[in-house]
LUMTI-8544 format. One record per residue (C-alpha): x negated, y, z negated; residue number from 1. Coordinates in Angstrom, 3 decimals, always signed. Example, Ala and Ser with C-alpha at 12.3 -4.5 7.8 and 13.67 -1.06 7.14 Angstrom:
<<-12.300; -4.500; -7.800>; 1>
<<-13.670; -1.060; -7.140>; 2>
This chain:
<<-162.292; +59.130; -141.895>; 1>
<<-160.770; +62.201; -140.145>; 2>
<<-157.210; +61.561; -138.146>; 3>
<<-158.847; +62.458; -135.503>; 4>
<<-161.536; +59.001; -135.271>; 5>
<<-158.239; +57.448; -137.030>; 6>
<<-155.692; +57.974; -134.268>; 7>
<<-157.902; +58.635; -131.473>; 8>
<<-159.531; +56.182; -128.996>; 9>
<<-161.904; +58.050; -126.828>; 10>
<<-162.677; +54.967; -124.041>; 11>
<<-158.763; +54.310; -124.245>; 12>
<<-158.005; +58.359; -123.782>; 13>
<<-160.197; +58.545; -120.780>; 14>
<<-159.022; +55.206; -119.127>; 15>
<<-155.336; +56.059; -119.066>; 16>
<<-155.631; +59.671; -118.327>; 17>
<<-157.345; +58.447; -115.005>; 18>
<<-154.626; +56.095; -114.558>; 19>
<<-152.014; +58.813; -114.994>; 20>
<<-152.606; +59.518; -111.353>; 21>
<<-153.753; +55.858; -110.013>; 22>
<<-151.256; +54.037; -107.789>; 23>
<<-152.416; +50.412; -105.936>; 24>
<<-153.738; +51.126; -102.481>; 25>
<<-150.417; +48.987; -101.524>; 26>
<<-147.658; +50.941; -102.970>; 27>
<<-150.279; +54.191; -101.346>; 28>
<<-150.279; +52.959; -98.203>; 29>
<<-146.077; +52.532; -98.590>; 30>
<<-145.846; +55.703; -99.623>; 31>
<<-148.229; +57.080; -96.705>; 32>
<<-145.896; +55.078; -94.513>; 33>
<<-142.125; +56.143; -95.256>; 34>
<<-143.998; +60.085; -95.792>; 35>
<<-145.185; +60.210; -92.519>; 36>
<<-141.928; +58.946; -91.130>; 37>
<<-140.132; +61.323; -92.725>; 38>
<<-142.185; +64.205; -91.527>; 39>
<<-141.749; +63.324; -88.126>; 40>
<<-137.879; +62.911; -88.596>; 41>
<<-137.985; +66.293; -90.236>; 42>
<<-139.473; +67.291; -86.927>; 43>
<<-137.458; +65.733; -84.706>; 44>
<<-134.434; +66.966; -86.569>; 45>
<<-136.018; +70.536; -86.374>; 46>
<<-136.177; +70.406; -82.300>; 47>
<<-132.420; +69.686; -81.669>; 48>
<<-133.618; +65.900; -81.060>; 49>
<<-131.114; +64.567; -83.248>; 50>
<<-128.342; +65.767; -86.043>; 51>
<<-129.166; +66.474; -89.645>; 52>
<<-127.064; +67.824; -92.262>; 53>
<<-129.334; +70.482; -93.778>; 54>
<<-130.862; +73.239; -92.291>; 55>
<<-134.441; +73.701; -93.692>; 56>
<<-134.310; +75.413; -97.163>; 57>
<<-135.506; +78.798; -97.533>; 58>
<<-135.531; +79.100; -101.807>; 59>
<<-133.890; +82.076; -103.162>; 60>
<<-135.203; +81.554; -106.514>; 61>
<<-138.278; +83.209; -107.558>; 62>
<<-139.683; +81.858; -110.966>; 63>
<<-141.630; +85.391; -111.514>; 64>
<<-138.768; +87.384; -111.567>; 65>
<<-138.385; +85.431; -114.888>; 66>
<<-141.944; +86.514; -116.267>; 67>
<<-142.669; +90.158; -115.343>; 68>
<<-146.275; +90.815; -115.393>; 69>
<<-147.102; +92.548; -118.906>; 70>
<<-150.345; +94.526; -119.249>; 71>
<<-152.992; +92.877; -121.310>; 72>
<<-152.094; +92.602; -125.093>; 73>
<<-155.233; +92.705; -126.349>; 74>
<<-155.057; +89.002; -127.449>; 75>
<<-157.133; +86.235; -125.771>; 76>
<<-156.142; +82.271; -125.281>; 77>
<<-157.944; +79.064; -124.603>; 78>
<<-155.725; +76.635; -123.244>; 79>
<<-156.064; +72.182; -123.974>; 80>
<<-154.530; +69.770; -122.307>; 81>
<<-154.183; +72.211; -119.516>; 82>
<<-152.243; +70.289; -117.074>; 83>
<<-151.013; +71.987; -113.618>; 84>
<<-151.228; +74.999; -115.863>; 85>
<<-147.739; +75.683; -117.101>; 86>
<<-148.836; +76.755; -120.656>; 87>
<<-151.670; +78.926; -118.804>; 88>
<<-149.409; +80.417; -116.223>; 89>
<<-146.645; +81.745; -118.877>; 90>
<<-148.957; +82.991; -121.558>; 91>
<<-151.155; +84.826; -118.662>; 92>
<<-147.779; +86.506; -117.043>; 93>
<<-147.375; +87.535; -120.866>; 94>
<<-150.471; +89.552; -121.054>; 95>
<<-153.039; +87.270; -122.753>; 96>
<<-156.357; +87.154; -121.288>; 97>
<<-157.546; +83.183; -120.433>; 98>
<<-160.845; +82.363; -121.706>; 99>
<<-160.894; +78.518; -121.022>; 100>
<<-159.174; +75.778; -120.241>; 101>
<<-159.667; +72.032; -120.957>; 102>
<<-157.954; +68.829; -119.053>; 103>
<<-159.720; +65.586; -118.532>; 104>
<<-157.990; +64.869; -114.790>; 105>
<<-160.819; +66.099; -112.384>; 106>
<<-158.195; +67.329; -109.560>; 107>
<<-156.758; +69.672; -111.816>; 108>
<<-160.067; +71.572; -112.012>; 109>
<<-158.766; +72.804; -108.127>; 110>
<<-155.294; +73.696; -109.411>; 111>
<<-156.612; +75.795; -111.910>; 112>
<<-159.298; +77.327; -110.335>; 113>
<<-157.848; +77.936; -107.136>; 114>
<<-154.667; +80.347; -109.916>; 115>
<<-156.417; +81.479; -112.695>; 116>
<<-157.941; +84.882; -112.201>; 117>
<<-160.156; +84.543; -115.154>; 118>
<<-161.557; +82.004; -118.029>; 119>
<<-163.819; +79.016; -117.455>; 120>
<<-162.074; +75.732; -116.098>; 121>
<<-163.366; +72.386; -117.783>; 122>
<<-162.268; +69.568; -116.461>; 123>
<<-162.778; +65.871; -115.720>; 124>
<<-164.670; +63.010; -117.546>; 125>
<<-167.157; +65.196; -119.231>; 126>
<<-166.217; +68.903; -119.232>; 127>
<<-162.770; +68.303; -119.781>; 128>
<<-162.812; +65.406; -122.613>; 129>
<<-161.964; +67.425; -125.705>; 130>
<<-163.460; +64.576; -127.920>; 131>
<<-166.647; +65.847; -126.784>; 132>
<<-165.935; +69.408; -127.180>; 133>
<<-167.704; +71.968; -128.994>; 134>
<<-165.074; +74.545; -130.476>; 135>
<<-167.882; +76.265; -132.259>; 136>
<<-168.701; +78.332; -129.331>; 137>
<<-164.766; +79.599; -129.579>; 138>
<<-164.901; +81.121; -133.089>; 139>
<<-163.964; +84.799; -133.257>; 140>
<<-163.099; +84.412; -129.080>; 141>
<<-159.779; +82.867; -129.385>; 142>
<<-157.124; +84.661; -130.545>; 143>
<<-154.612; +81.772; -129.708>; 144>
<<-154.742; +77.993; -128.971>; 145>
<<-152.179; +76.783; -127.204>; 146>
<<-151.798; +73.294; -125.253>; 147>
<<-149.546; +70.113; -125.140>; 148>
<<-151.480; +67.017; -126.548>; 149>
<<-150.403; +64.179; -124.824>; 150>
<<-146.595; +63.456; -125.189>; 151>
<<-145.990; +60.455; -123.817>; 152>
<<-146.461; +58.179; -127.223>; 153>
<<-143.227; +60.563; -128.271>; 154>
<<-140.907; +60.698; -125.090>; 155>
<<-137.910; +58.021; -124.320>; 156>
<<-140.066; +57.164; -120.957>; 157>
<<-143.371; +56.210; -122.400>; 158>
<<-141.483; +53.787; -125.169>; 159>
<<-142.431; +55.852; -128.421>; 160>
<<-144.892; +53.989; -129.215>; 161>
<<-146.407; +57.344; -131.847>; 162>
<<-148.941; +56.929; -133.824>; 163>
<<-150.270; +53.814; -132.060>; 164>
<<-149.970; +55.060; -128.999>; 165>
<<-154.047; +55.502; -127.662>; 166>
<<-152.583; +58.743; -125.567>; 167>
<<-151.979; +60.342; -129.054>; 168>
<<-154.571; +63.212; -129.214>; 169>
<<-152.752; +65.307; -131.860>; 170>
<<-155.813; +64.625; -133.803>; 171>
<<-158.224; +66.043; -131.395>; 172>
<<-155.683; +69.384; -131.146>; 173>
<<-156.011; +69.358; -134.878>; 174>
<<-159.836; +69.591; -134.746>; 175>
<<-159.996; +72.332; -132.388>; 176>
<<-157.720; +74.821; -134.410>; 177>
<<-159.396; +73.843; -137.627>; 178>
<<-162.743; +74.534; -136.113>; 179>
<<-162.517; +77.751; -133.714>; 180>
<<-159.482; +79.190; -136.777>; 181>
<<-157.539; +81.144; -134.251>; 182>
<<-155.145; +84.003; -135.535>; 183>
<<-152.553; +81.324; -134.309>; 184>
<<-152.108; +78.297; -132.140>; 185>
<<-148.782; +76.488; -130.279>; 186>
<<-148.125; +73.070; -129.213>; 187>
<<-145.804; +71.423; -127.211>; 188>
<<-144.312; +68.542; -126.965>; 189>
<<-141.038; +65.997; -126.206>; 190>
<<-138.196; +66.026; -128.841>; 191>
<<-138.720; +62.974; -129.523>; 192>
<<-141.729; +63.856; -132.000>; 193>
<<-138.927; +65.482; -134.114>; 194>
<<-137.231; +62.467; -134.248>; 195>
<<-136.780; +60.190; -138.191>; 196>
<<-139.551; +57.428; -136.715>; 197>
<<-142.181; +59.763; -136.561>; 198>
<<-141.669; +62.528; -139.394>; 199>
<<-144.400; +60.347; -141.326>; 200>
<<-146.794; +61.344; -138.188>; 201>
<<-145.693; +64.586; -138.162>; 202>
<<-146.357; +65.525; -141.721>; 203>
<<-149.734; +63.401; -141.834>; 204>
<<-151.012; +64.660; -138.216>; 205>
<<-149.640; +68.186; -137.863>; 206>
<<-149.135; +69.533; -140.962>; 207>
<<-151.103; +68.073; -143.485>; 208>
<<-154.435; +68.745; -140.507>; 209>
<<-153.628; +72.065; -140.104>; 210>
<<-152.531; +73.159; -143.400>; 211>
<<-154.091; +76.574; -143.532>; 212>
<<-151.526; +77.479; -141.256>; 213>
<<-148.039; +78.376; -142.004>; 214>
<<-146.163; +76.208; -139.411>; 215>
<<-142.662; +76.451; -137.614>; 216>
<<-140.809; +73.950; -135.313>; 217>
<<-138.153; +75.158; -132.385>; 218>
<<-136.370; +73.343; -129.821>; 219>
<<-136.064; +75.129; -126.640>; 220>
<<-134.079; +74.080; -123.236>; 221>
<<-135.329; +75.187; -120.000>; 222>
<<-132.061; +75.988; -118.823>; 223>
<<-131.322; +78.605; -121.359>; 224>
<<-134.522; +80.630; -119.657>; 225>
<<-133.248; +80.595; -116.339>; 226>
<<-134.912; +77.306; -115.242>; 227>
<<-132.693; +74.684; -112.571>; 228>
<<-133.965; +71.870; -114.849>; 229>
<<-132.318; +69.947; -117.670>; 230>
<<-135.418; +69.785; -119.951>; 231>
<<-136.151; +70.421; -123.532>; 232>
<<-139.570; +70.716; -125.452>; 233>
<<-140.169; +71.188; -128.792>; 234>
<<-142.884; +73.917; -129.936>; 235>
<<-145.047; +74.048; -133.149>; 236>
<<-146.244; +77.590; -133.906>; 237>
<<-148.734; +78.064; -136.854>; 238>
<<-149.758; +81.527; -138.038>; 239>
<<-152.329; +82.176; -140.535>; 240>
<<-149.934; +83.232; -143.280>; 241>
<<-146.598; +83.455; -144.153>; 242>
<<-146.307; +87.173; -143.453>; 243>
<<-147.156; +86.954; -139.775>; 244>
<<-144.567; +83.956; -139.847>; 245>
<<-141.389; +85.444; -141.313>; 246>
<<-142.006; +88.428; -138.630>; 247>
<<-142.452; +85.489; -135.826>; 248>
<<-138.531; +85.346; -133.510>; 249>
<<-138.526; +81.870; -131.675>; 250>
<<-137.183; +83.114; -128.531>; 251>
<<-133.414; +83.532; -128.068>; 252>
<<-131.840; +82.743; -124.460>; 253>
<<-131.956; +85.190; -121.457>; 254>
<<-129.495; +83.112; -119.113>; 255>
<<-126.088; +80.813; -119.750>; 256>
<<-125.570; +77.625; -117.855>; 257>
<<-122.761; +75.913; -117.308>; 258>
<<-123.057; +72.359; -119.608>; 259>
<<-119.857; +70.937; -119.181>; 260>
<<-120.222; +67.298; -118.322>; 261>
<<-124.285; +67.433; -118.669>; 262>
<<-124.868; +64.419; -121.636>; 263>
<<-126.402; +65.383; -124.325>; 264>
<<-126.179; +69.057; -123.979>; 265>
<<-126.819; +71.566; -127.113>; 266>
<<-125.719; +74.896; -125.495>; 267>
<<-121.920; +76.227; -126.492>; 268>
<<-120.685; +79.327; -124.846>; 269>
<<-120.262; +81.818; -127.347>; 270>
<<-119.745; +85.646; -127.864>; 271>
<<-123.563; +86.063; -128.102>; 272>
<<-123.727; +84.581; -124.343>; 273>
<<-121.795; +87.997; -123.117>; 274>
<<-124.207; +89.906; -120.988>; 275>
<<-126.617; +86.855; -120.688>; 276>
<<-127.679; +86.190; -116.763>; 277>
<<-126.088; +82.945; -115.283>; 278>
<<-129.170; +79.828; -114.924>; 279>
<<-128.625; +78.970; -111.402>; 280>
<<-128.181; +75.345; -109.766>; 281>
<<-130.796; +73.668; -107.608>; 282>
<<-128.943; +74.375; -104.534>; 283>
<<-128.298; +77.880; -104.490>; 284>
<<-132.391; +77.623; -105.737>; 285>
<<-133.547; +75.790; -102.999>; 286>
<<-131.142; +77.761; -100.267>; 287>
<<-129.138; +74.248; -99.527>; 288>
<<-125.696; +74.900; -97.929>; 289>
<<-122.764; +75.095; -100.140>; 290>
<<-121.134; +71.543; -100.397>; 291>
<<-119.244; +72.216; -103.664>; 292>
<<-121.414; +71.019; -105.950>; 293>
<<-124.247; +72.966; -107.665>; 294>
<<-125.255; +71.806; -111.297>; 295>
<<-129.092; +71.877; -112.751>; 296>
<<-131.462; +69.190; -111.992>; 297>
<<-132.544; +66.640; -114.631>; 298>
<<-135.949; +66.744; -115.921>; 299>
<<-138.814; +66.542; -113.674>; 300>
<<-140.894; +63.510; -115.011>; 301>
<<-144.297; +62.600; -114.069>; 302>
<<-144.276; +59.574; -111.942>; 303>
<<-146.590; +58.450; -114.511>; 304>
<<-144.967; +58.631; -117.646>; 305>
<<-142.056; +56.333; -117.060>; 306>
<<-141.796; +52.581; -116.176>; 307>
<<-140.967; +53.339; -112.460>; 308>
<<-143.026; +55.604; -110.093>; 309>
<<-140.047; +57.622; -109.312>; 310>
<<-139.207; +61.634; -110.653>; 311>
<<-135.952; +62.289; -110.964>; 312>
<<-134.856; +65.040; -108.511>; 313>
<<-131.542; +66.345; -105.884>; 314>
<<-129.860; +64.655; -104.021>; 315>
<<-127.837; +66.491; -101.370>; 316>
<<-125.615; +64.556; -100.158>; 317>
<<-124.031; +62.584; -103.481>; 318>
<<-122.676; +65.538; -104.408>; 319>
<<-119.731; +64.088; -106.979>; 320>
<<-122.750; +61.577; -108.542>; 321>
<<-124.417; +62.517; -111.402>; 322>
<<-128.015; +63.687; -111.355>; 323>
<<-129.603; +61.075; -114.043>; 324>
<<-128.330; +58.392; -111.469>; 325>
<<-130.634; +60.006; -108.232>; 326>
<<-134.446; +58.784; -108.222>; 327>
<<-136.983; +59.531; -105.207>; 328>
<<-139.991; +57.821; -104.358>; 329>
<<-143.074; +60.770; -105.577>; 330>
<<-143.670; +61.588; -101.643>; 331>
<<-139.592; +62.512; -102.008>; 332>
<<-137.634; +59.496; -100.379>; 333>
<<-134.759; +58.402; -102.527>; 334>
<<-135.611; +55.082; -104.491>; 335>
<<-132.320; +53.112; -103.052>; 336>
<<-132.109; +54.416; -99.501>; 337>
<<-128.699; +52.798; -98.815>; 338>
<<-126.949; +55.179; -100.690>; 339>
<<-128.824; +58.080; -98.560>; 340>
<<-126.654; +60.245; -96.101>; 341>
<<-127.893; +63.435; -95.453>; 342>
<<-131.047; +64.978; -94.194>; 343>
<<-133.444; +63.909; -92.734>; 344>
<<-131.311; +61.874; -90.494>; 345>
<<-134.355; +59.309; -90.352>; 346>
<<-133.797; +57.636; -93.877>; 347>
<<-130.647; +59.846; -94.394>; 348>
<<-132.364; +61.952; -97.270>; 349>
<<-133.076; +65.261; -97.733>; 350>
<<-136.531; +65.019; -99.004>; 351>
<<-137.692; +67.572; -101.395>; 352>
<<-141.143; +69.109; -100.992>; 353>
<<-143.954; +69.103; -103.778>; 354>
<<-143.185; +73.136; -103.777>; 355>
<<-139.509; +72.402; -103.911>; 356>
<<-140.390; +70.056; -107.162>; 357>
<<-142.507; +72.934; -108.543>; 358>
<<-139.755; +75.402; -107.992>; 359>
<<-137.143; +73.718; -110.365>; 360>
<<-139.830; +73.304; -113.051>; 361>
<<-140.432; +76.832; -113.060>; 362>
<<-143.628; +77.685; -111.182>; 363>
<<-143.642; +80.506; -108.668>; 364>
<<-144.973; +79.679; -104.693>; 365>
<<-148.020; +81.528; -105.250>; 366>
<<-148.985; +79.067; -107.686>; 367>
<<-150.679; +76.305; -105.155>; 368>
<<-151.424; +72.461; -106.553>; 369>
<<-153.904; +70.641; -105.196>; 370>
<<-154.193; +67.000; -104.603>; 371>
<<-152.535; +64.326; -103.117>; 372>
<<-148.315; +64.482; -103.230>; 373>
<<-148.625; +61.573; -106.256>; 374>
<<-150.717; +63.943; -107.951>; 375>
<<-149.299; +67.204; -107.644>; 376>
<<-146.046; +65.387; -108.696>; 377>
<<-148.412; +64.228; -111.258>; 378>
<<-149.311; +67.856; -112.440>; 379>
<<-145.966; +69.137; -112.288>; 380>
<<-143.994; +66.527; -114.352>; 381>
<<-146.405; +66.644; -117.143>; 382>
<<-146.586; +70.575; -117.406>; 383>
<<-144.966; +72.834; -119.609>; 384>
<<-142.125; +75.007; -117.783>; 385>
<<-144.347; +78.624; -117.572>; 386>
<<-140.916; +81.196; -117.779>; 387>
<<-140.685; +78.837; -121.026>; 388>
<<-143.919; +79.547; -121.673>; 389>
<<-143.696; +83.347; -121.018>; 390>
<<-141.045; +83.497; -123.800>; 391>
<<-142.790; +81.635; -126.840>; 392>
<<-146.112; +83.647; -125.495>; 393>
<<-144.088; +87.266; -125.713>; 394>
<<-143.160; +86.487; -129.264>; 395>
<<-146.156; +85.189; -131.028>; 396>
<<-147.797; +88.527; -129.221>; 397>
<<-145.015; +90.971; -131.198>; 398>
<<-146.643; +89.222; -133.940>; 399>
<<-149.510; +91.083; -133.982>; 400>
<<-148.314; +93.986; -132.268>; 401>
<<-149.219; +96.751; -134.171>; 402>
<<-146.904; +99.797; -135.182>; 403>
């Protein structure tokens, strides 16, 4: 039996992807509720009707200026577990031309479509269920394979559950390398995969399956590309042989942040960091007032993959309180409102927007999601960061760069 029938469940895949984006009609209607109240505070607060702290934000961060367009390589890329399309966005910036892309949630079939310039968009129940896939039709088409199978059986938030997790489709990733035999592939995931408990799955699953590749492993933090965001993912590039590998750079940093006091941090200033650009904070991102406080936002979670719908974002007003310790409801109004003092003046919050959320992970404001706010918060949480992307994409290309 195949790891792919061993560790996959195809009902159980397609039930909870759906869910990924279900909420009760209750907690909807809630949401609906304090959103629309908010908007019209917003409003208000606009018109000179009442005070507010903020001004509304005009962003002066622009997540292209981190991925130049590059002029087609010459390579191609089919893209699984698609997402909001941060894998897709980076590794098209980078020069690769998109033949396909695969995700089972229908509503990201309008995300995609309504960005990607080229490739065909599969997604939902039937097109987008890569259990039901035919890679045949990829062979000698895709040059790379890149996507993130499901990472919440590996993250702190969806209890590390691993190999019995029924989200685990590392199998099905597996499957479609082995079959369409791509000049090389890349997956992403949490760092939690890396992690003692699972380096049984990891050899089993990843590289015993796909052991006619020659396989590295790299940690990389958002931050360190000139994201806002406190995030790292972990990335497992597989080349075809060992030459191609040994000539393969995981990407080195481009901007220095300042770490001191974020937990957990891996970044030291060095004499390497001299000349690097400076990552800026969400504030100066978003264009918020300077209160004296500016310091990178924690990771942008799906409401989805956590125990609580809430995604972790800024709060403007608590400046001295650390960012882990600020949640929002996913249509932006802080979880515990009695802390709340700032705009708008309604719920004394300043409520980020969905593009505000999509900003700090990375994606530019031409890039449009589509859906309802629980969704597009959905999309966003669970894709990779795309100036991340862009760098892992601009390396495995120098790859096969020729003289």
């Amino acid at each position: 039996m195949g790891v792919a029938k061993l560790f996959n469940n195809t009902s159980v895949y397609k039930n909870v992807a759906q869910k990924e984006y279900d909420i009760t009609d209750e907690k909807r209607e809630l949401y609906r509720k304090i959103s629309h109240e908010s908007r019209l505070s917003k409003l208000a607060a606009q018109r000179g009707l009442h005070d507010c702290i903020h001004k509304v934000n005009v962003p002066l961060f622009n997540p292209e200026l981190l991925m130049p367009k590059r002029k087609n390589n010459g390579l191609s890329s089919l893209s699984l577990f698609s997402g909001g399309g941060g894998l897709d966005l980076g590794f098209s910036r980078a020069g690769y031309k998109h033949i396909a892309s695969y995700e089972l949630i229908p509503i990201c079939k309008e995300t995609l479509s309504s960005n990607l310039q080229c490739g065909d968009i599969n997604c939902g129940p039937e097109d987008g269920d890569v259990t039901k896939a035919d890679w045949n039709i990829y062979q000698g088409k895709a040059d790379i394979v890149h996507g993130g199978p499901p990472c919440q059986p590996f993250s702190i938030a969806g209890a590390q559950k691993g190999i019995d997790d029924k989200r685990n489709m590392w199998g099905e990733f597996s499957r479609a390398v082995n079959t369409i035999k791509p000049d090389a592939f890349i997956a992403e995931n949490v760092p939690g995969i890396l992690s003692p408990k699972f380096k049984g799955f990891v050899k089993k699953c990843i590289f015993d399956q796909l052991s006619d590749y020659s396989i590295t492993t790299f940690e990389m933090h958002a931050a360190d590309y000139g994201v806002p965001q406190i995030r790292k993912r972990v990335f497992f590039v597989g080349f075809k042989n060992k030459t191609q590998l040994n000539k393969f750079i995981p990407p080195h940093p481009t901007h220095i942040w300042n770490h001191l006091g974020q937990k957990g941090s891996f970044h030291t200033c060095s004499l390497f960091d001299e000349g690097l650009a400076k990552t800026s904070g969400v504030r100066k991102c978003l264009g918020l007032p300077n209160i004296g406080f500016d310091n990178l936002a924690p990771t942008i979670r799906s409401a989805f993959t956590g125990k609580r719908n809430t995604t972790s974002v800024l709060n403007s007003a608590a400046g001295q309180k650390s960012w882990g310790d600020m949640q929002i409801w996913p249509n932006g109004v802080q979880a515990d409102r009695n802390k709340a003092s700032a705009f708008p003046a309604k719920n004394g919050h300043f409520r980020l927007s969905t593009q505000d959320v999509a900003l700090i992970q990375g994606f530019p404001e031409s890039w449009v999601f589509k859906g309802a706010v629980y969704q597009i918060l959905g999309q966003i949480g669970n894709s990779v960061s795309p100036p991340v992307a862009y760098q892992v994409a601009i390396n495995v290309a120098d790859v096969f760069k020729k003289a």
